[in-house]
Residue frames as a rotation matrix with the C-alpha (Angstrom) as fourth column:
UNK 1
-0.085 0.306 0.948 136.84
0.915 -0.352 0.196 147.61
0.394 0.884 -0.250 196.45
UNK 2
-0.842 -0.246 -0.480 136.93
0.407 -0.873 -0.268 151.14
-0.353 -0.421 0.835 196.70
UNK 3
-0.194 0.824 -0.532 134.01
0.165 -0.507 -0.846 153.65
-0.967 -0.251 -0.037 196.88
UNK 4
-0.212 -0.345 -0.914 134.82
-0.374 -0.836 0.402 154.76
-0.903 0.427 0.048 193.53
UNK 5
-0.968 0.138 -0.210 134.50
0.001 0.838 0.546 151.05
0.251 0.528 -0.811 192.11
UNK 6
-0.789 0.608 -0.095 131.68
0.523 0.582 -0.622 150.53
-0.323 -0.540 -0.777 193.64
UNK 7
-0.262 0.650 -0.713 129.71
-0.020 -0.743 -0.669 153.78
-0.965 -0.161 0.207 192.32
UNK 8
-0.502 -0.631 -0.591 131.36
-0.801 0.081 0.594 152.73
-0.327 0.772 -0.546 188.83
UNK 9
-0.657 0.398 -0.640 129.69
-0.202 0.725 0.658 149.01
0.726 0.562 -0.396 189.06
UNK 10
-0.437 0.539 0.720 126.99
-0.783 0.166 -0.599 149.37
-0.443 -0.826 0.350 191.28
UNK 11
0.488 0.833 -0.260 125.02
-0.868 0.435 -0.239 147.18
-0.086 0.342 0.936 189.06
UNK 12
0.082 -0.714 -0.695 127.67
-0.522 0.563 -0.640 144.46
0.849 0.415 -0.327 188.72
UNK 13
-0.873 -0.303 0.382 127.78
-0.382 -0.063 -0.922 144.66
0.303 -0.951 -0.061 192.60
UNK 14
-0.108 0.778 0.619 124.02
-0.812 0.290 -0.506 143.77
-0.573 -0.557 0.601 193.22
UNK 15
0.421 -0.351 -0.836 124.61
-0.528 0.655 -0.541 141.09
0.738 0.669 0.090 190.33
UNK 16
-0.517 -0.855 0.031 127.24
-0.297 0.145 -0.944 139.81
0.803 -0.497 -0.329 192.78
UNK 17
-0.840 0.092 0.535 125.01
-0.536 -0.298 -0.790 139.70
0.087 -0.950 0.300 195.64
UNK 18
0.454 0.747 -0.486 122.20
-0.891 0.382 -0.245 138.21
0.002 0.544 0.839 193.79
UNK 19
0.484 -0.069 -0.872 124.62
-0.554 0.748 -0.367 135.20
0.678 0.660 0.323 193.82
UNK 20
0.865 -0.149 -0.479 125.53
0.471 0.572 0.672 134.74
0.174 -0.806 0.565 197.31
UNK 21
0.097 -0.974 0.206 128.39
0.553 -0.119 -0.825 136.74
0.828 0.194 0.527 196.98
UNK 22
0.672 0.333 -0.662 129.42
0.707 -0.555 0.439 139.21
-0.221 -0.763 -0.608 199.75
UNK 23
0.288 -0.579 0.763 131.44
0.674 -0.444 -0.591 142.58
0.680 0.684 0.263 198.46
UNK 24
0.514 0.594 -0.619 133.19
0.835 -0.511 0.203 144.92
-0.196 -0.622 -0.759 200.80
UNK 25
0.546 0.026 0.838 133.64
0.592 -0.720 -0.363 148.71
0.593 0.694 -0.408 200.18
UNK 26
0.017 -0.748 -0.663 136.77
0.906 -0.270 0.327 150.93
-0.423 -0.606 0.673 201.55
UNK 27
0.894 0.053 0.445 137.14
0.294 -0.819 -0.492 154.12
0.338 0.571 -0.748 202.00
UNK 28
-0.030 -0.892 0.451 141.25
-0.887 -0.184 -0.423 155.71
0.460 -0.413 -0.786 202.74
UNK 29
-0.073 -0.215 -0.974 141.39
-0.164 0.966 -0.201 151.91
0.984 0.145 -0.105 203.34
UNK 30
-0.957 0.230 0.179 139.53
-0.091 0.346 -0.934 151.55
-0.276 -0.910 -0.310 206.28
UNK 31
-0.613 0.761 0.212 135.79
0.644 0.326 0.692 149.71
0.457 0.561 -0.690 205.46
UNK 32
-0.626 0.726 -0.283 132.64
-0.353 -0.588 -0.727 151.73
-0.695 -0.356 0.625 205.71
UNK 33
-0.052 0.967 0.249 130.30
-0.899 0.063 -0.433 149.33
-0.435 -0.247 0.866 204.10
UNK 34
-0.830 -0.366 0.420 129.67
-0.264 0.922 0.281 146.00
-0.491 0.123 -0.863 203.37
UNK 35
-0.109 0.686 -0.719 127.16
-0.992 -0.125 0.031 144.84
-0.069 0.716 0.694 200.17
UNK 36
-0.970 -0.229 -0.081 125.88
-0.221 0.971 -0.089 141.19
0.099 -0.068 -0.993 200.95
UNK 37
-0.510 0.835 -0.207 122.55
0.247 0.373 0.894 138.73
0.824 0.405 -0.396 199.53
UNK 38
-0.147 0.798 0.584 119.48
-0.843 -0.410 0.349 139.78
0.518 -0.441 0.733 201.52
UNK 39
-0.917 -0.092 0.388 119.61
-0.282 0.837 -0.468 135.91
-0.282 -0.539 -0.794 202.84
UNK 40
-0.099 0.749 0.655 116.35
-0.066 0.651 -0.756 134.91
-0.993 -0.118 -0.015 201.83
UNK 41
-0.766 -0.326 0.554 115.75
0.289 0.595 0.750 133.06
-0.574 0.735 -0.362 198.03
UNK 42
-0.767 0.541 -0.344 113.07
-0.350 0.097 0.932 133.52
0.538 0.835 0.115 195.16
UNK 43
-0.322 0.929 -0.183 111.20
0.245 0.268 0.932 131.29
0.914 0.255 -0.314 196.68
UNK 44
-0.448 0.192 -0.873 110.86
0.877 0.281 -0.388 132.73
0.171 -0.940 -0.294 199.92
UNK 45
-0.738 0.181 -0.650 110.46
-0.064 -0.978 -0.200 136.18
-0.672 -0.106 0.733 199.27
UNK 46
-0.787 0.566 -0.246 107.37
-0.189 0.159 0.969 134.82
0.588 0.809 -0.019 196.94
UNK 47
0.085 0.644 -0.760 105.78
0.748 0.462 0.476 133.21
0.658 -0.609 -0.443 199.74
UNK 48
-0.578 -0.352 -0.736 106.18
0.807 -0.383 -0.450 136.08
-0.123 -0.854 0.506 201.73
UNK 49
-0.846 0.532 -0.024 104.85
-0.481 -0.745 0.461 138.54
0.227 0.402 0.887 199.26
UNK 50
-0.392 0.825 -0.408 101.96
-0.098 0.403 0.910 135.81
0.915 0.396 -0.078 198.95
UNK 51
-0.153 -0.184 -0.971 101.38
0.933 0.297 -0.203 135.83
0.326 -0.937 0.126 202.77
UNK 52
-0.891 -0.179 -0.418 101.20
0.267 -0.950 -0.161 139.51
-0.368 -0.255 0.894 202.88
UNK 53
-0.740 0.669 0.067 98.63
-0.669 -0.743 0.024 140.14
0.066 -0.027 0.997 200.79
UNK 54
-0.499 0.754 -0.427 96.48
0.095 0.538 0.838 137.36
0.861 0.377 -0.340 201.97
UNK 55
-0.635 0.094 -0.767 97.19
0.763 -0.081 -0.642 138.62
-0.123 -0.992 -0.020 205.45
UNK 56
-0.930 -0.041 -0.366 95.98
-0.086 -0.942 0.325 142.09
-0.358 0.334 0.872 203.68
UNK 57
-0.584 0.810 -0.048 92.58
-0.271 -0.139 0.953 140.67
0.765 0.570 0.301 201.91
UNK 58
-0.622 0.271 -0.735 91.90
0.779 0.116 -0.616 139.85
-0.082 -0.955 -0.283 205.71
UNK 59
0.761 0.458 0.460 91.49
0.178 -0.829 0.530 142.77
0.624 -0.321 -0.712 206.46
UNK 60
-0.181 -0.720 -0.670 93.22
0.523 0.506 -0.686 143.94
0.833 -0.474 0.285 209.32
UNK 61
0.636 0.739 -0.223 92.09
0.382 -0.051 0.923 144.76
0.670 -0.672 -0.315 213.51
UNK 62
-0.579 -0.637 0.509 93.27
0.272 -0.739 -0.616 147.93
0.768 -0.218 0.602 214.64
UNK 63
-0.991 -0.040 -0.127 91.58
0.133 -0.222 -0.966 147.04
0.010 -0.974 0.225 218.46
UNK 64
-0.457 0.827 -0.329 88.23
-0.804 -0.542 -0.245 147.81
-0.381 0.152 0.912 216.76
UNK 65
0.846 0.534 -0.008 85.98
-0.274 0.421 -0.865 146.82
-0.458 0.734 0.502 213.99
UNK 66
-0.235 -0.755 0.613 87.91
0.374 0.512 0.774 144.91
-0.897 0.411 0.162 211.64
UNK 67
0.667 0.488 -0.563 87.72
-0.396 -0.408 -0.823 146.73
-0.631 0.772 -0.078 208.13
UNK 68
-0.384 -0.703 0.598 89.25
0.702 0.198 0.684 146.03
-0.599 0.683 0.418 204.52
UNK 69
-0.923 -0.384 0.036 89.57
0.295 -0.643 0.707 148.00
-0.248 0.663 0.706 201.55
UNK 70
-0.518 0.704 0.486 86.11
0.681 -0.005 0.732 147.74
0.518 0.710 -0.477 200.36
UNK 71
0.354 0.691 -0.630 84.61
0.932 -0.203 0.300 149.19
0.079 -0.694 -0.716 203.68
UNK 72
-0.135 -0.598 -0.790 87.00
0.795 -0.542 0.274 152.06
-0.592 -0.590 0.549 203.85
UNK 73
-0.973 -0.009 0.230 86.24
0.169 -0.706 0.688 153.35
0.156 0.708 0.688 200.78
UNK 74
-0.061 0.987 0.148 82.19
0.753 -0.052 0.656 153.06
0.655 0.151 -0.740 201.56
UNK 75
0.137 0.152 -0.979 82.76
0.825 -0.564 0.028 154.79
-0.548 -0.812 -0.202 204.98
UNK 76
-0.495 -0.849 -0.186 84.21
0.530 -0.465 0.709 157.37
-0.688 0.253 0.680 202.72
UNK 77
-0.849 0.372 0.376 81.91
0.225 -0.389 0.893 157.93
0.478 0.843 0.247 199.72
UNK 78
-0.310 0.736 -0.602 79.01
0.911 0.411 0.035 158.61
0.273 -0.537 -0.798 202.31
């Protein structure tokens, strides 16, 4: 596919990718980039998100105290 296609159906292209596909892009027919699935599924990139922000209602220990959201804003309104 040429650059030109590709700017034409970007959306078609991440469509494509979304399905396992892999799409690559020429320019003066020599590639210069290659559009392909992110490798991880629905349900992983859920459990990841979900994993993040439980890592996040932690809190999180920057060597110090350990603070979270609630404290930062008190330290703040003081």
């Amino acid at each position: 596919m040429t650059v030109h296609e590709a700017e034409e159906n970007f959306m078609s292209l991440l469509d494509q990718s979304k399905a396992g596909e892999t799409v690559e892009i020429f320019q003066d027919g020599m590639p210069v980039a290659r559009l392909s699935p992110s490798g991880r599924t629905a349900e992983q990139r859920a459990k990841a998100q979900k994993e993040a922000l439980a890592e996040m209602r932690r809190g999180f220990n920057l060597g110090g105290e350990t603070f979270d959201r609630e404290s930062l804003y008190d330290r703040f309104d003081r």
